[in-house]
C-alpha positions as a printed NumPy array, in Angstrom:
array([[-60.16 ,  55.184, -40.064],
       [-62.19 ,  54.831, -36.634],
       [-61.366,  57.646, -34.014],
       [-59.534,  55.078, -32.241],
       [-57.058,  54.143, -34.824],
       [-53.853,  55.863, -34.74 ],
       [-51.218,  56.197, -37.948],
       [-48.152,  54.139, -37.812],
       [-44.993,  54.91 , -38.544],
       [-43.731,  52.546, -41.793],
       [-41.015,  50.306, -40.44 ],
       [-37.299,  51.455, -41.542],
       [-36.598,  48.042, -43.643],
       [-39.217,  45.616, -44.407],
       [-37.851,  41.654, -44.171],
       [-36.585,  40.491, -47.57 ],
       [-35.931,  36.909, -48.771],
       [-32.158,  37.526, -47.447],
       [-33.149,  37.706, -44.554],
       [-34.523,  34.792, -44.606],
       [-31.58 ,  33.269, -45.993],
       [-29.623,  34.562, -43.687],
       [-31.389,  33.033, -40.623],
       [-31.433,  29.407, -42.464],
       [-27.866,  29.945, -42.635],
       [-27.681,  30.37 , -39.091],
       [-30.014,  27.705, -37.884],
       [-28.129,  25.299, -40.224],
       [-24.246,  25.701, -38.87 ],
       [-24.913,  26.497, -35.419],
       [-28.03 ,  24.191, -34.602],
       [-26.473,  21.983, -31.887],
       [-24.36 ,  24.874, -30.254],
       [-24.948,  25.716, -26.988],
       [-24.33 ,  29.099, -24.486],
       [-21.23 ,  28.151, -22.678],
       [-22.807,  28.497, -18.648],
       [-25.91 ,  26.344, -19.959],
       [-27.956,  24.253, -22.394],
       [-29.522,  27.114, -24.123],
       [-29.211,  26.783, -28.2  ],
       [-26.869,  29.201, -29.036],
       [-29.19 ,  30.767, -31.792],
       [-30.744,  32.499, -29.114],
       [-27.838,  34.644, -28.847],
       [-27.143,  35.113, -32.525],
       [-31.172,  36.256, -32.709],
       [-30.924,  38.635, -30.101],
       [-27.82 ,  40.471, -31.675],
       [-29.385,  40.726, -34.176],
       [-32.69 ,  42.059, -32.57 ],
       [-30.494,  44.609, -31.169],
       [-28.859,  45.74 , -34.127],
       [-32.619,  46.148, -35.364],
       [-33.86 ,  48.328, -32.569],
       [-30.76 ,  50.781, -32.471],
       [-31.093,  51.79 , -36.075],
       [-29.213,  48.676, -38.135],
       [-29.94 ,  48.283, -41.769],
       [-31.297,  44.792, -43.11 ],
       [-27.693,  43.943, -43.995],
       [-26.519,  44.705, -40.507],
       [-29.155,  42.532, -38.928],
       [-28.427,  39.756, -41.528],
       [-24.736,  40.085, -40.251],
       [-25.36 ,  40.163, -36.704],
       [-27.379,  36.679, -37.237],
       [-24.098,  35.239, -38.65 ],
       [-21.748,  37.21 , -37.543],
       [-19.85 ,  33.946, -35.779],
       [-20.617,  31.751, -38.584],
       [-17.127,  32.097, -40.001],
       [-14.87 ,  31.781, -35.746],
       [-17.236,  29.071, -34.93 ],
       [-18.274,  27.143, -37.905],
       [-16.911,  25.486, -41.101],
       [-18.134,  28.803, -42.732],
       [-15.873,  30.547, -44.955],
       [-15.735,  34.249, -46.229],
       [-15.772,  32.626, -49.78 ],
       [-18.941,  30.74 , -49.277],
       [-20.957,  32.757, -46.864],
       [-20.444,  35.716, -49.867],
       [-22.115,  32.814, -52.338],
       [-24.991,  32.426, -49.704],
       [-25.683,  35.946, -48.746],
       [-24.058,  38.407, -50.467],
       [-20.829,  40.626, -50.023],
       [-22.503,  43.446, -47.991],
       [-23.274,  40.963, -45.263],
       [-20.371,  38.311, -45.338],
       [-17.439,  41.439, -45.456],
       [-19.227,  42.817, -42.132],
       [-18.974,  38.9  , -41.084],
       [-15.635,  38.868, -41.744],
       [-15.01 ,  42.203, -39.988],
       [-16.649,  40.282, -36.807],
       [-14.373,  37.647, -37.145],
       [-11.863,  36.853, -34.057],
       [ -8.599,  36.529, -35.651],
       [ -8.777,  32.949, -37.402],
       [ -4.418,  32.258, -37.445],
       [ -5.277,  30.302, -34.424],
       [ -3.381,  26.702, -33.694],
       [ -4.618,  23.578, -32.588],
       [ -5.91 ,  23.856, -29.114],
       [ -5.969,  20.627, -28.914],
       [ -2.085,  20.238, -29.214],
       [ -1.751,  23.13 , -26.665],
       [ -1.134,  23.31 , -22.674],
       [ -3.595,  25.848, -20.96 ],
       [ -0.484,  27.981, -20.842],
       [ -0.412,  27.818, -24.203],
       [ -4.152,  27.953, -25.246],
       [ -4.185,  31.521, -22.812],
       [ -1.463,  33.169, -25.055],
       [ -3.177,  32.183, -28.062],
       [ -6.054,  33.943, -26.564],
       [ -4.53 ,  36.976, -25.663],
       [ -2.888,  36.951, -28.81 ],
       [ -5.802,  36.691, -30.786],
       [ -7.729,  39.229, -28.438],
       [ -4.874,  42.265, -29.392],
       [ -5.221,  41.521, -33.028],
       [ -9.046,  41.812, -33.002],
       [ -9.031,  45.466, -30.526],
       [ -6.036,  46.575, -33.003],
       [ -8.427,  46.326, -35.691],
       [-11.399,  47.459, -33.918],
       [ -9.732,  50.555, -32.817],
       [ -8.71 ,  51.254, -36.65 ],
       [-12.515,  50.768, -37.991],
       [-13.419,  54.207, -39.364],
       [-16.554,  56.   , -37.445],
       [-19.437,  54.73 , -39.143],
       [-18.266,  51.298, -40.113],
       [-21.15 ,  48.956, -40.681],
       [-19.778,  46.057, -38.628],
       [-19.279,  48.687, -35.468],
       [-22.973,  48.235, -34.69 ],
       [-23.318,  44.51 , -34.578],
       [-19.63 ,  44.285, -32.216],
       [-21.228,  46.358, -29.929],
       [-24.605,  44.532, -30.059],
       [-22.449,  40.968, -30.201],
       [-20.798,  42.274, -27.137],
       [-23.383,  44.386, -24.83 ],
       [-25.723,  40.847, -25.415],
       [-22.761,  38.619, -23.706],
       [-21.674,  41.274, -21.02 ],
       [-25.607,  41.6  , -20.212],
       [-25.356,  37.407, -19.967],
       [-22.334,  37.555, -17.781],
       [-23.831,  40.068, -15.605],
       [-26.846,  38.423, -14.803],
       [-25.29 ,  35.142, -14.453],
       [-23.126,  36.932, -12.108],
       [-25.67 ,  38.113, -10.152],
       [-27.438,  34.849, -10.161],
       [-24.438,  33.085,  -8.732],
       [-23.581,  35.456,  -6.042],
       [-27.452,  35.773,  -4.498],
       [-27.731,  31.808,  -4.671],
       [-24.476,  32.241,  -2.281],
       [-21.934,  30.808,  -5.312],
       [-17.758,  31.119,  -6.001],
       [-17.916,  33.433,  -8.761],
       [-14.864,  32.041,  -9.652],
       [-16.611,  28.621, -10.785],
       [-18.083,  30.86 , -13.146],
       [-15.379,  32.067, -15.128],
       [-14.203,  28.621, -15.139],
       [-16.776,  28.527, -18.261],
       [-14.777,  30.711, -20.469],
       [-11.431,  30.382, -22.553],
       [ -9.942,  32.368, -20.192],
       [ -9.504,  33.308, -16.149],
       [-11.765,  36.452, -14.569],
       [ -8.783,  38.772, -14.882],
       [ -8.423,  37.992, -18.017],
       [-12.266,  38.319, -19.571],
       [-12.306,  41.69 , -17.123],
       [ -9.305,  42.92 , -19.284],
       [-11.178,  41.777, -22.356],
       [-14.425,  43.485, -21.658],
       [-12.622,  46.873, -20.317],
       [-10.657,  47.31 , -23.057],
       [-13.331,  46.758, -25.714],
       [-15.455,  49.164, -23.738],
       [-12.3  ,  51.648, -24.216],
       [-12.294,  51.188, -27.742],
       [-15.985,  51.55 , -28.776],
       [-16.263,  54.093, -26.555],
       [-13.898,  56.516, -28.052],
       [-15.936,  56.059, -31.399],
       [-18.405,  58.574, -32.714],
       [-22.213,  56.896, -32.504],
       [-25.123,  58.025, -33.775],
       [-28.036,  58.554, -31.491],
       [-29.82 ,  55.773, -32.461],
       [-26.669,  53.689, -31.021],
       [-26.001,  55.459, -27.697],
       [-28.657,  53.457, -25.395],
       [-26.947,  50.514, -26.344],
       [-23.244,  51.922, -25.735],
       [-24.614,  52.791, -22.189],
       [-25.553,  49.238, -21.859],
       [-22.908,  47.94 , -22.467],
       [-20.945,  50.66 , -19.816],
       [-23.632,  48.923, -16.968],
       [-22.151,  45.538, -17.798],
       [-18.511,  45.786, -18.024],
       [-18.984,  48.112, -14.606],
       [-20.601,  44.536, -13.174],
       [-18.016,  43.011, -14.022],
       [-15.318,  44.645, -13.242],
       [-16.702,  44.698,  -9.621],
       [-16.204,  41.145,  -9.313]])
């Protein structure tokens, strides 16, 4: 070893051949998905939750997860099969991702309609978040999932108010009005924030804090 060279640290988890897996799996069901404000491919998002998840002290099963971890709301994907693909471990923390999936045909629905279905859905999903023990593996990849799109909204945000932009042609992007994602974002912010998180996690729990203050001040 040269005076110049300097010992590394061995990385936590090395990349396995479920990873891998996992990632294919991802590629392959959301390929032509997009971001909802643009045309970026949607795996860019599932990638950096999962990045996230990595640098904030995830396991290789969390970071598997957090690549798929909207392969069974947003995809044919089921519980049954995704367990065949990539194991239990990562489909059950998946599942405990999942926004409720009782959900009716929006397509059969007034806006009226599809907004209470929304809400609906939205209480069912913070009920059970709020009842996930400390420690939970999927706790880590909700707040990743969800510090990654309030970081998005933020900028985008930002973006449209210095170009001189309604904001309000913003939120005309999402399932629901601003009032209504502001509630969203607040009270998930109320509920991860009254868990216990290890160190490792806290930077990204603070992150998350900066966004939802954005935008709530808009």
């Amino acid at each position: 070893m040269g005076d110049n060279d300097t010992v590394r640290d061995q990385p936590r988890w090395v990349a396995s051949s479920d990873f891998d897996t996992a990632f294919a799996v991802a590629r392959r069901y959301h390929a032509d998905q997009t971001r909802k404000t643009d045309d970026t491919p949607y795996i860019s998002h599932l990638m950096a939750v999962s990045a996230l998840v990595t640098e904030h002290g995830g396991s290789q099963v969390q970071a598997a997860a957090a690549l798929l971890h909207d392969a069974i709301e947003d995809t044919p994907m089921t519980h049954a099969h995704l367990t065949e693909l990539v194991g239990a471990a990562v489909a059950d923390i998946v599942l405990e991702c999942t926004d409720d999936t009782d959900r009716g045909d929006e397509s059969l629905m007034t806006r009226e309609q599809r907004l209470t279905d929304w809400r609906r859905r939205k209480d069912v999903y913070l009920e059970r978040l709020a009842h996930k023990p400390d420690g939970a593996p999927s706790l880590l990849v909700v707040l990743a999932d969800k510090t990654h799109n309030s970081e998005q909204a933020a900028r985008e945000i930002q973006r449209w108010r210095a170009a001189g932009k309604d904001v309000t042609e913003f939120w005309a992007n999402f399932n629901a009005p601003r009032e209504s994602q502001q509630w969203w974002y607040r009270s998930l912010l109320e509920v991860l924030e009254a868990k216990t998180w290890p160190p490792t996690a806290l930077p990204l729990l603070e992150r998350f804090r900066a966004a939802v203050d954005l935008i709530q001040s808009v």
